[in-house]
C-alpha positions in Angstrom: 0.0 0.0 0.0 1.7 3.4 -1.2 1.6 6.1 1.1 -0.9 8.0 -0.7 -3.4 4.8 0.2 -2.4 4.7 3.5 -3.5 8.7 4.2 -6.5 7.8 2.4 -7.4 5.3 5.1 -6.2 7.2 8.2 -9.0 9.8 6.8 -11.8 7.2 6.4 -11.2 6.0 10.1 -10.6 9.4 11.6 -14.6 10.1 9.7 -15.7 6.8 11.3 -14.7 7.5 14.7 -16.2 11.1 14.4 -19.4 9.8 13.8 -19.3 7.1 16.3 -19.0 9.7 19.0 -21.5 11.8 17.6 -24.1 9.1 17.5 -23.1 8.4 20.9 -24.1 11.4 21.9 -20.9 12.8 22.6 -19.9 16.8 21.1 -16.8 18.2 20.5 -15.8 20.5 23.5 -16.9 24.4 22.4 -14.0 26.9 22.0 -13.6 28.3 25.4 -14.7 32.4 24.9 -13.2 34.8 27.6 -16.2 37.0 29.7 -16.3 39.9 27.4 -15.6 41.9 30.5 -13.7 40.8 33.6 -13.3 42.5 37.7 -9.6 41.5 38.4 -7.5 43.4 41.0 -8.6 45.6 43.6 -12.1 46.8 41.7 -12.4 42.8 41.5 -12.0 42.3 44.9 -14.2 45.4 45.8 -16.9 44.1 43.3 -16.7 40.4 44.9 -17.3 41.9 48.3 -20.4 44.0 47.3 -22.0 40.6 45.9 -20.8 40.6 42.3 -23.2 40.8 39.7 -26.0 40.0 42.4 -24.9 43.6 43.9 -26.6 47.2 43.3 -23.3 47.3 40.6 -24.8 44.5 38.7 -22.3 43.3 35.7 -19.4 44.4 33.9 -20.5 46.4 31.5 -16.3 48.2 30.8 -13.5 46.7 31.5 -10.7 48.3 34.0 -9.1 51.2 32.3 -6.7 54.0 33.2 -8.0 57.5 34.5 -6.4 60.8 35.8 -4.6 59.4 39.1 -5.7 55.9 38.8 -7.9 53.3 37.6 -11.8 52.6 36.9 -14.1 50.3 35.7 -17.7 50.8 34.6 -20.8 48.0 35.8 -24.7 48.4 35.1 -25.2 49.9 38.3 -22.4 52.3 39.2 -18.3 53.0 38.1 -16.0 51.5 40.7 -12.5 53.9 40.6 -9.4 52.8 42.5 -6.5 55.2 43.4 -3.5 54.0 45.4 -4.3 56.9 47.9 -8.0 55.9 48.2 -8.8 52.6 47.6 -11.7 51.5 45.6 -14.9 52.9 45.9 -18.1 53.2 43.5 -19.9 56.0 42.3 -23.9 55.6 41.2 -27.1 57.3 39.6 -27.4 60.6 39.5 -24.1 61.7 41.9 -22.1 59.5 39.1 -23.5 61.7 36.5 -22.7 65.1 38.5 -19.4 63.8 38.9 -18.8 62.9 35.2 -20.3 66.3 34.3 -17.3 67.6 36.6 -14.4 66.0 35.3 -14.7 63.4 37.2 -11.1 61.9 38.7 -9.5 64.8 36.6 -11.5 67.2 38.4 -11.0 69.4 41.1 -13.0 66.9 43.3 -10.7 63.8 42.7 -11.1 60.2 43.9 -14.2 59.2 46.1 -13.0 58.5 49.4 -16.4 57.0 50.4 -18.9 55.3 48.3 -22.5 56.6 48.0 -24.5 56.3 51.4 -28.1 58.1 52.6 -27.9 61.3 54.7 -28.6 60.2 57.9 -31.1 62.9 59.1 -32.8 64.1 56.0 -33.9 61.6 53.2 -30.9 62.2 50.4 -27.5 60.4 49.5 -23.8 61.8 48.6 -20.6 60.8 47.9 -17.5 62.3 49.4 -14.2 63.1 47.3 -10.8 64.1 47.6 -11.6 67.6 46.6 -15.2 67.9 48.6 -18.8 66.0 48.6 -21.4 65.5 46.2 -24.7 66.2 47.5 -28.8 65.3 46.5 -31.8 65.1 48.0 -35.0 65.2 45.6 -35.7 68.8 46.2 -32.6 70.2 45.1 -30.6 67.3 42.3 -27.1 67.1 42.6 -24.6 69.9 44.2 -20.9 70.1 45.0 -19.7 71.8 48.3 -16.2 72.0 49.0 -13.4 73.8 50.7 -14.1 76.2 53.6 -17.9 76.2 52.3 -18.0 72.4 53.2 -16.2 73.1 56.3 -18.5 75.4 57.9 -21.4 73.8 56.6 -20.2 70.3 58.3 -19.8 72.8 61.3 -23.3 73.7 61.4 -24.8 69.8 60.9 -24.5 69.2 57.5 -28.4 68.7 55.6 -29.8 68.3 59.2 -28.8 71.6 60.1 -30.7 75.0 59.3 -29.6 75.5 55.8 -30.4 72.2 54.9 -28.9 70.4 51.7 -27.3 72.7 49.1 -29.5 74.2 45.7 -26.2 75.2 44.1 -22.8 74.1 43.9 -20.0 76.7 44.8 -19.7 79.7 42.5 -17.7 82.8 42.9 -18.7 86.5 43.9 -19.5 88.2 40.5 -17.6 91.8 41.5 -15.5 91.1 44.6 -13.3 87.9 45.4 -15.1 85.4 47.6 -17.7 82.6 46.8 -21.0 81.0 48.1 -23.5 78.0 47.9 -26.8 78.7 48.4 -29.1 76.5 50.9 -32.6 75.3 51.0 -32.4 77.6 54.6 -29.6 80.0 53.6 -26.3 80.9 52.1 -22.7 80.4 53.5 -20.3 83.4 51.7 -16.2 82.9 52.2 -14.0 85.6 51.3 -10.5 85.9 52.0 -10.4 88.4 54.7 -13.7 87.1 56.5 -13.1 83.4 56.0 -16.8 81.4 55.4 -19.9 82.3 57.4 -23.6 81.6 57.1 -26.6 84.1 56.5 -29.9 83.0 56.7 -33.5 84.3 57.1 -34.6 87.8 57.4 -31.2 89.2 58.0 -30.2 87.3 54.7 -33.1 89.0 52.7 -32.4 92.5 53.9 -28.8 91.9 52.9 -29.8 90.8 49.4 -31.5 93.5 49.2 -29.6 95.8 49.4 -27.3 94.5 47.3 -25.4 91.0 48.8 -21.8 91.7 49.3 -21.6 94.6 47.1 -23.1 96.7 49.0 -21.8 98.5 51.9 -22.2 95.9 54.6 -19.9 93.7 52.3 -19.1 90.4 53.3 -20.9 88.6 56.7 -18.1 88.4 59.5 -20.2 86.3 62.0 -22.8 83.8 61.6 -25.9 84.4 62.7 -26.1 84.7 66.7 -29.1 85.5 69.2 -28.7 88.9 71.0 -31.4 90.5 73.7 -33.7 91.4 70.9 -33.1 88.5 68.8 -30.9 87.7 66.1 -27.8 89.7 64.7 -25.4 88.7 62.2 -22.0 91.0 61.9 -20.7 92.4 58.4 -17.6 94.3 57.0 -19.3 97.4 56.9 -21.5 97.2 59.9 -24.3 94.7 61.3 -28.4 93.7 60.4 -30.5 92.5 63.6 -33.6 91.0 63.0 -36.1 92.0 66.4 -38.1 89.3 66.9 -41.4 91.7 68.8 -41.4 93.3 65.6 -40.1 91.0 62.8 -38.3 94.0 61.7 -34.5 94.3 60.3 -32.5 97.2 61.0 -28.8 97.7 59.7 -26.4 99.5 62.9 -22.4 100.5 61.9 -21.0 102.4 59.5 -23.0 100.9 56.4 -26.2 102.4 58.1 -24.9 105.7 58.0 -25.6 107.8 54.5 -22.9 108.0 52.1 -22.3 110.2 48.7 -24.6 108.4 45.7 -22.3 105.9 43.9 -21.7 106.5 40.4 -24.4 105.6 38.2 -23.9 101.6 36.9 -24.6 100.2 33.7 -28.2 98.6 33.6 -26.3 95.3 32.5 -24.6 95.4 36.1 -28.1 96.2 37.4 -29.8 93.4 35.8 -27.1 91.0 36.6 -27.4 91.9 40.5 -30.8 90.9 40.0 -30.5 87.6 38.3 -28.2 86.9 41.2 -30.6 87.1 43.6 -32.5 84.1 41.8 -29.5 81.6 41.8 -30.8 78.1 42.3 -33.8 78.8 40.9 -35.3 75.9 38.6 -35.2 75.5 35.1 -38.3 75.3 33.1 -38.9 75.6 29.6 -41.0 78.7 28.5 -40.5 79.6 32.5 -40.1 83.6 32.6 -39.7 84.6 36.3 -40.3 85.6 38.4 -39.7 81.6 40.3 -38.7 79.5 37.1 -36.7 80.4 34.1 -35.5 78.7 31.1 -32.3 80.9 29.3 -33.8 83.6 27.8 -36.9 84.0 30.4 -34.0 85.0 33.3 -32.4 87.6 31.0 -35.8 89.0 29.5 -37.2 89.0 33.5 -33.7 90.1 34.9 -33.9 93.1 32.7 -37.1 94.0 32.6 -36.7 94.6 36.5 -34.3 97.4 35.5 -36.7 99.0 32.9 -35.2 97.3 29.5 -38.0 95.2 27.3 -36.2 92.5 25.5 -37.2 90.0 23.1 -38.4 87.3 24.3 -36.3 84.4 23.0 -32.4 84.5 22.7 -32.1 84.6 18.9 -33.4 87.5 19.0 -32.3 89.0 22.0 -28.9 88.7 19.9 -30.3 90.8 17.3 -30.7 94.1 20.1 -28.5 96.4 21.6 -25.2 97.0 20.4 -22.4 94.6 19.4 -19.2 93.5 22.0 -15.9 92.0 20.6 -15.2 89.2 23.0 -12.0 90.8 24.5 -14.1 93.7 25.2 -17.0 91.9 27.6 -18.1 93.9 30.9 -20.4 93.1 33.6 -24.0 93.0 32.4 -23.4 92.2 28.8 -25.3 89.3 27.2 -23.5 86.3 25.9 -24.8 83.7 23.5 -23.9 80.8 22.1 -24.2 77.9 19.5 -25.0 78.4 16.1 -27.6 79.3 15.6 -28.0 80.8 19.0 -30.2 78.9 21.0 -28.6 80.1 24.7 -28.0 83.3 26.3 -26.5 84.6 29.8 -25.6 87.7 31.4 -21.4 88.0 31.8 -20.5 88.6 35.4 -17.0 90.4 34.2 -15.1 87.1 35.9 -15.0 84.8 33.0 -18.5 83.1 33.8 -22.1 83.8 32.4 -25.2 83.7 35.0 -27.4 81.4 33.2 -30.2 78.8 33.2 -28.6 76.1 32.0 -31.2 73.2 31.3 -34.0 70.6 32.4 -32.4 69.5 36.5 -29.9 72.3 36.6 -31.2 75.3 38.5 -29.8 79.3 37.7 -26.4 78.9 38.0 -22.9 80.5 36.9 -21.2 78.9 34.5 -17.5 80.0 32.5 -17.3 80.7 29.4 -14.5 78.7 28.2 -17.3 75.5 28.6 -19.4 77.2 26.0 -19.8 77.4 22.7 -19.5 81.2 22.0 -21.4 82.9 19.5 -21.7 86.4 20.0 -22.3 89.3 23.0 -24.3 92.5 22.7 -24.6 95.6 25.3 -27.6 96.8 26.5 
């Protein structure tokens, strides 16, 4: 038998035994296919102790990648991010998307150093960071609250306390250096002479009105303390105690006493002090003041409180007033953006535009530089 016979027969038997197995009811063993997405490492071993893919993470929806500082991996349920500083903790629902929106571990909020948990005395959850906490609570979405804003905040009892959870996240002064959060029951300002203090109530409201820390009381120096006639917070430029026989304000130091008429401001500056006073506000579409506002509705409201009629919807709000060159934006002038323009804001002369941004994001201010510009015009 030649050899070309012989490889011939090896063939026929190798058939014959094939289908003797298979009529056996025996199969070939399948290729084995690796999970399409696999936990390994510390994110594993974090993942393994929450209960796998029985936990609230679910499965492995992205497998372990590199990020700013560290390491990640995405699941159905939640993004478990590892740093060698903080461990492995997981981020989830709607604080996961506040903290994508912010950068995320590239942020100025950094790694989570816990993972999400409720509030313990007011319904809510959060998430705290490196760089500060990440706040909600159904009333008010998701905020940030960081640095000496957190601080004092933690100081006064966090969401149980009077102010209660934040409504925005932290946003600088427009005209003077310093920032602030607003509160369901308050503010709390920080500057860097007065450090961060809390104003609340009716003493906050007279402040506001006349102006926030603008005017001549400035910045708040104190935070709100009971005196014989009942409450008094202290400023730069004097004090307001609220009398609790009358529920009356009254404003004592040298901001109570008159002073020459300041110069006459723009009625851009004048309408942004007013859409200031309406930060956190909610966003609603076709919403024109004076307690919800879409884009357009806070700059048509804003400046109709200073006796300017605008159009009512921002692409043609961009067709009034006179024209600004970018390098030449000031206080009060309206900014808009994408093309064709479809969002509007009022600069604040510090790089950011108060705004309503969208649907869950209340009146806010927001820079520029995340933007798409368009145009600005003067009023």
């Amino acid at each position: 038998m030649g050899l070309t016979d012989r490889l011939r027969s090896v063939a026929v038997l190798a058939a014959v035994a094939a289908a003797t197995v298979t009529g056996a009811g025996l199969q070939p063993a399948a290729a084995q296919v690796a999970p399409a997405c696999q936990p390994y490492g510390a994110i594993g071993a974090y993942w393994q102790g929450v209960g796998a893919e029985r936990s609230f993470l679910g499965t492995c929806t992205k497998d372990e990648h590199a990020v700013p500082g560290g390491r990640a991996t995405g699941f159905g349920g939640g993004t478990v991010y590892w740093s060698a500083v903080t461990g492995a903790h997981s981020v989830k629902g709607l604080i996961r998307d506040g903290y994508t929106a912010a950068g995320a571990t590239g942020s100025f909020l950094g790694f989570p150093t816990t993972d999400e948990a409720f509030t313990p005395r007011v319904f809510g959850a959060f998430n705290h960071f490196q760089g500060g906490s990440l706040y909600w609570s159904p009333g008010t979405g998701v905020r940030e609250v960081h640095g000496s804003i957190r601080d004092k905040w933690a100081a006064l009892g966090w969401e149980g306390g009077a102010l209660g959870f934040p409504t925005t996240g932290e946003a600088g002064t427009p005209t003077k250096a310093g920032a602030f959060n607003h509160f369901q029951g308050g503010s709390i300002y920080w500057s860097p002479a007065t450090g961060a203090h809390e104003v609340r109530g009716a003493i906050r409201e007279r402040w506001a009105g006349l102006g926030w820390e603008t005017s001549a009381l400035g910045f708040p120096t104190s935070d709100e303390y009971v005196v014989a006639e009942g409450r008094r917070t202290d400023f730069q430029g004097g004090s307001v105690i609220w009398t609790a026989a009358s529920n009356t304000t009254r404003v004592v130091g040298a901001a109570a006493t008159p002073s020459p008429p300041p110069a006459a401001e723009s009625k851009g500056k004048r309408a942004l002090a007013v859409a200031h006073t309406k930060l956190g506000a909610r966003y609603v579409w076709g919403g024109n003041g004076p307690t919800v506002f879409d884009c357009s509705g806070l700059t048509s409201w804003a400046f109709r409180q200073v006796g300017v009629t605008l159009p009512r919807v921002a692409a043609d709000q961009a067709k009034v007033g006179t024209y600004v060159d970018k390098s030449n934006l000031q206080a009060g002038d309206l900014v808009f953006f994408y093309s064709p323009v479809t969002h509007v804001g009022i600069y604040d002369g510090n790089g950011n535009v108060l705004n309503a941004p969208t649907e869950g994001q209340g009146v806010q201010y927001t820079p520029i530089k995340y933007l798409p510009y368009t145009t600005a015009r003067r009023m």
